[in-house]
C-alpha positions in Angstrom: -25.2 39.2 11.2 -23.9 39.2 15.1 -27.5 38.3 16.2 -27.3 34.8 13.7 -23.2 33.8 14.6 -25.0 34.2 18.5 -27.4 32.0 17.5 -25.0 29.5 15.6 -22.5 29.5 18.1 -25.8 28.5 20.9 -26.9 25.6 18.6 -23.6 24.6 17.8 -23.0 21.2 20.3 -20.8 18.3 20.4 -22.9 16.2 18.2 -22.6 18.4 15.6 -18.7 18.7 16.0 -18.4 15.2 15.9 -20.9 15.2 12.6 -19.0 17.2 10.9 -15.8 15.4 11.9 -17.3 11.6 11.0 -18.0 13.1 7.5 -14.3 14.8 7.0 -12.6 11.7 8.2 -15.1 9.4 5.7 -14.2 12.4 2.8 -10.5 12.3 3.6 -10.5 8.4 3.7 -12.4 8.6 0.3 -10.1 10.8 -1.5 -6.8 8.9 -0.5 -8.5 5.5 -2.0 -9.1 7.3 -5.1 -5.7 9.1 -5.3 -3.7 7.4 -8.7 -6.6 4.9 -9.3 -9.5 4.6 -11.7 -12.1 6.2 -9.7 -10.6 9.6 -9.9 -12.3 9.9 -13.3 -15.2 8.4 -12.3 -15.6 10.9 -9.8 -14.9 13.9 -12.9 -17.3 11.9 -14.7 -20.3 12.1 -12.1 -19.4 15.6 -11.1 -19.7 16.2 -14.7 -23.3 14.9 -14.8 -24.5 16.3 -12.1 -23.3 19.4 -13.2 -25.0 19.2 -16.9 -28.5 17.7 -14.5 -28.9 21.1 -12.7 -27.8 23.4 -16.0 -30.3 21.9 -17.8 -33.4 22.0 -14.8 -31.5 26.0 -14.8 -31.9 26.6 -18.7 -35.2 24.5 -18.5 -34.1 21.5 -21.1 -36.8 19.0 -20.3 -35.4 16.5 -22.5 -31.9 16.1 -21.6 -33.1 16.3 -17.9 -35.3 13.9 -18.7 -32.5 11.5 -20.3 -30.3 12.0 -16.9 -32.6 11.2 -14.5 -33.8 7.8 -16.3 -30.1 7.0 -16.8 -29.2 7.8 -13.6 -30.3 4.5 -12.5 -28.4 2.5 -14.9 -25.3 4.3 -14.4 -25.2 3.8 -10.9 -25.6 -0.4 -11.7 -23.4 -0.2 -14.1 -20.4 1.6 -12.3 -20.8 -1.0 -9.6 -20.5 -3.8 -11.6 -17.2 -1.8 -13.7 -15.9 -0.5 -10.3 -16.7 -4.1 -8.0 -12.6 -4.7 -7.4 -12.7 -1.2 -6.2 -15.3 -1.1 -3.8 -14.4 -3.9 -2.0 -10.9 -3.0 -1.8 -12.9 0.5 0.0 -14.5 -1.2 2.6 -11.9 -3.8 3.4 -10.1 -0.3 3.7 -12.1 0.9 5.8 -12.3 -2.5 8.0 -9.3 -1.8 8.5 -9.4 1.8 10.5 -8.0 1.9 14.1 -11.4 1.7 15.6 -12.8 -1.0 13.8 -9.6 -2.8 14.4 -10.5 -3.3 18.0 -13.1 -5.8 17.2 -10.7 -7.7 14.9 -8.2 -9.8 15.7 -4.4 -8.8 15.6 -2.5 -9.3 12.4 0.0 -12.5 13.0 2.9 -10.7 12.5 5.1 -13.4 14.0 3.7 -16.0 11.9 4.8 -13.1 8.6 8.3 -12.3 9.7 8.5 -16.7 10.7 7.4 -17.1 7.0 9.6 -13.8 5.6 12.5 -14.9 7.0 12.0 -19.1 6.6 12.1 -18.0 2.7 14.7 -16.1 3.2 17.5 -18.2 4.3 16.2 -20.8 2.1 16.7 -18.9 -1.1 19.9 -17.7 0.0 21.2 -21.6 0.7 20.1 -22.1 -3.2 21.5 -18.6 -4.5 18.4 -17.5 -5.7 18.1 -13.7 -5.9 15.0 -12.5 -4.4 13.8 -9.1 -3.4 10.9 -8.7 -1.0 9.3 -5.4 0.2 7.2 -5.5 2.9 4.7 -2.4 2.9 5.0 -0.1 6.5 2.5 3.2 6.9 3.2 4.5 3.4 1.1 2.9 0.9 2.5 0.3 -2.4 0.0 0.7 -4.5 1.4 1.9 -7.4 4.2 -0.6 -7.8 1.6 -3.6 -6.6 -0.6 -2.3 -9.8 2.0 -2.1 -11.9 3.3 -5.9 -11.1 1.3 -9.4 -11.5 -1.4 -9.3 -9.1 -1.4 -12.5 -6.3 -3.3 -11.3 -3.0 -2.7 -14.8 -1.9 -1.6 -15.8 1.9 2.3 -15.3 2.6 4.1 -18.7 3.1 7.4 -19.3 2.6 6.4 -22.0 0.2 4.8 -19.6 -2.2 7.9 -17.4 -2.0 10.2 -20.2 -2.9 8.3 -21.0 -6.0 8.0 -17.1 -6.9 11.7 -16.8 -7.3 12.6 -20.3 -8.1 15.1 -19.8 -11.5 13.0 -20.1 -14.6 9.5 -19.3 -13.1 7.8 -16.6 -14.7 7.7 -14.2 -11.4 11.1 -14.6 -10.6 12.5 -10.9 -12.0 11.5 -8.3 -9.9 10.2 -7.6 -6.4 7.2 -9.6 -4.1 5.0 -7.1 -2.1 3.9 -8.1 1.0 0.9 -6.5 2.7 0.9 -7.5 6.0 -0.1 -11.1 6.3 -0.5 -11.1 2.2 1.5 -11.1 -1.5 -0.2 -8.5 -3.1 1.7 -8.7 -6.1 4.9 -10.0 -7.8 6.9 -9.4 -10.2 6.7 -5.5 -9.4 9.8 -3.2 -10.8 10.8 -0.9 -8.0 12.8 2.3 -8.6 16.8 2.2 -8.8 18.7 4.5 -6.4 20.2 7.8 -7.7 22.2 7.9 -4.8 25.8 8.6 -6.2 27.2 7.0 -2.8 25.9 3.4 -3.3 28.7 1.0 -3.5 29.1 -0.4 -7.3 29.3 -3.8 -5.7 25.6 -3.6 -5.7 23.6 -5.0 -8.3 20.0 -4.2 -9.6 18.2 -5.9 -6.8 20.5 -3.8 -4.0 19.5 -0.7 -5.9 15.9 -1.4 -6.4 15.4 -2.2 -2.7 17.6 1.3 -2.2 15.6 2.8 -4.3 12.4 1.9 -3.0 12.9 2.7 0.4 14.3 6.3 0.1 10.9 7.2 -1.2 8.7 5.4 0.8 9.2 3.8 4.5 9.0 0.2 3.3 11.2 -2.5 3.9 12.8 -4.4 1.6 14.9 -7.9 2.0 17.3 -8.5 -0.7 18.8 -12.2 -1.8 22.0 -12.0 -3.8 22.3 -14.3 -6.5 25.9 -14.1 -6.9 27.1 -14.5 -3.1 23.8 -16.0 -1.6 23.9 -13.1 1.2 20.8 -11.9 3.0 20.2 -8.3 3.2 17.8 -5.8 4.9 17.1 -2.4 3.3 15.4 0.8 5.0 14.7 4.5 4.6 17.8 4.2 2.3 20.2 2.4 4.2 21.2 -1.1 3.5 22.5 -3.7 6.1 24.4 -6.8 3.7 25.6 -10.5 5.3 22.8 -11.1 7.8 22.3 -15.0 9.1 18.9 -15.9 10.1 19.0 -15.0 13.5 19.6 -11.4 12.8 17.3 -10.9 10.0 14.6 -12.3 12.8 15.8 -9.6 14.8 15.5 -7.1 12.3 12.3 -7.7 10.8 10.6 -8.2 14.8 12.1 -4.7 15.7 10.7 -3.3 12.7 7.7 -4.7 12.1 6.3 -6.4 15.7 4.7 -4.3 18.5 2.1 -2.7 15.8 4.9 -0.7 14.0 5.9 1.2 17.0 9.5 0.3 16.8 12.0 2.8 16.0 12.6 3.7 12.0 16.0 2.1 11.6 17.5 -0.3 14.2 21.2 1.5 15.6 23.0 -1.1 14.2 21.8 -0.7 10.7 25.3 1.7 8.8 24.9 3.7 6.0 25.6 2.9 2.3 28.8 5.5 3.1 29.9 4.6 6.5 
């Protein structure tokens, strides 16, 4: 036993640390895309079949290993065409990975928060109650699935017709993924937070809501006073003019997310 962990440890080198590191990166990336989505019983499925292929080759059943290798072809087709949306939303994931990113071009995130906060102060002129939540490191996907898919190109224009009174979209929140609205109509969770002023309405709360469980931020519209709001990691900010909302949304989203969480300025639903 000594004499083969010798050996191991001899032949061990840096190619094969970096092997096996590749691969758990690739696994880990793999199981976070399937996390809460459809694949997760896809994956049962197949580890089902391949279970039930090597029981039978065990307890020598010719025919139904027979059946699962000719069907294994036709499965495979078949899940690709059932699963297409998927995969390509896995390897635009995976385009996306720091080291693949440093062959693409940088996201125009002064063209987003131009565009975020354009819409903004134009919806607030019309008191038209918006909410917008702009994803950050912690994934959306759940509340983008659970909304009215869009994945269209953020402009201003398109969030002025989302939440123009009487369109279809207009209740509930837009989801912006970086330089895209992934979704509207999405319902966000309301804050349980027993401090919130009751001057806030649903929208306040939502946004509230939202980002004390994820790191998100979320701009609020009031319909009632027209006032422009910025919400994050469970703080809210109410009455900003253009020029500060700029301010916010550059300190917190520019410079590839390496500004601090919450600007100093931003008080507390209870100061």
């Amino acid at each position: 036993m000594i004499d083969w962990a010798r050996t191991f440890v001899q032949q061990f080198g840096w190619w094969d640390a970096a092997d096996i590191l590749i691969v758990s990166i690739v696994i880990y990336e793999l199981l976070k895309l399937m996390r809460g989505t459809r694949a997760v019983q896809m994956a049962l499925g197949a580890g089902f079949l391949v279970m039930l292929f090597y029981a039978s080759r065990w307890g020598r059943m010719e025919t139904l290993n027979w059946l699962i290798r000719n069907a294994f072809g036709y499965v495979v087709f078949a899940l690709i065409v059932l699963f297409q949306s998927d995969i390509r939303r896995a390897l635009a994931h995976f385009g996306r990975t720091p080291f693949l990113g440093l062959f693409g071009r940088a996201e125009p995130m002064d063209e987003v928060i131009e565009e975020l906060a354009v819409a903004a102060t134009q919806l607030a002129s019309q008191r038209a109650g918006a909410i917008i939540a702009v994803e950050r490191d912690i994934g959306l996907r759940n509340y983008i699935e659970a909304g009215i898919p869009l994945d269209a190109t953020l402009t201003y224009d398109l969030l002025l017709t989302i939440f123009r009174p009487g369109s279809a979209l207009h209740d509930g929140a837009v989801i912006v993924q970086r330089d895209r609205v992934a979704a509207a109509a999405c319902f966000l969770p309301l804050t349980v937070n027993p401090f919130v002023s009751k001057d806030f309405g649903t929208r306040h709360r939502a946004a509230i809501g939202l980002t004390e469980e994820t790191d998100a931020l979320a701009i609020v519209v009031s319909e009632e006073t027209g006032k422009i709001s910025v919400a994050l990691d469970g703080h809210i900010e109410v009455g900003l003019d253009p020029q500060q909302l700029r301010a916010r949304l550059r300190a917190l989203l520019a410079s590839d997310r390496r500004a601090p969480a919450r600007p100093r300025e931003m008080r507390s639903l209870y100061d």
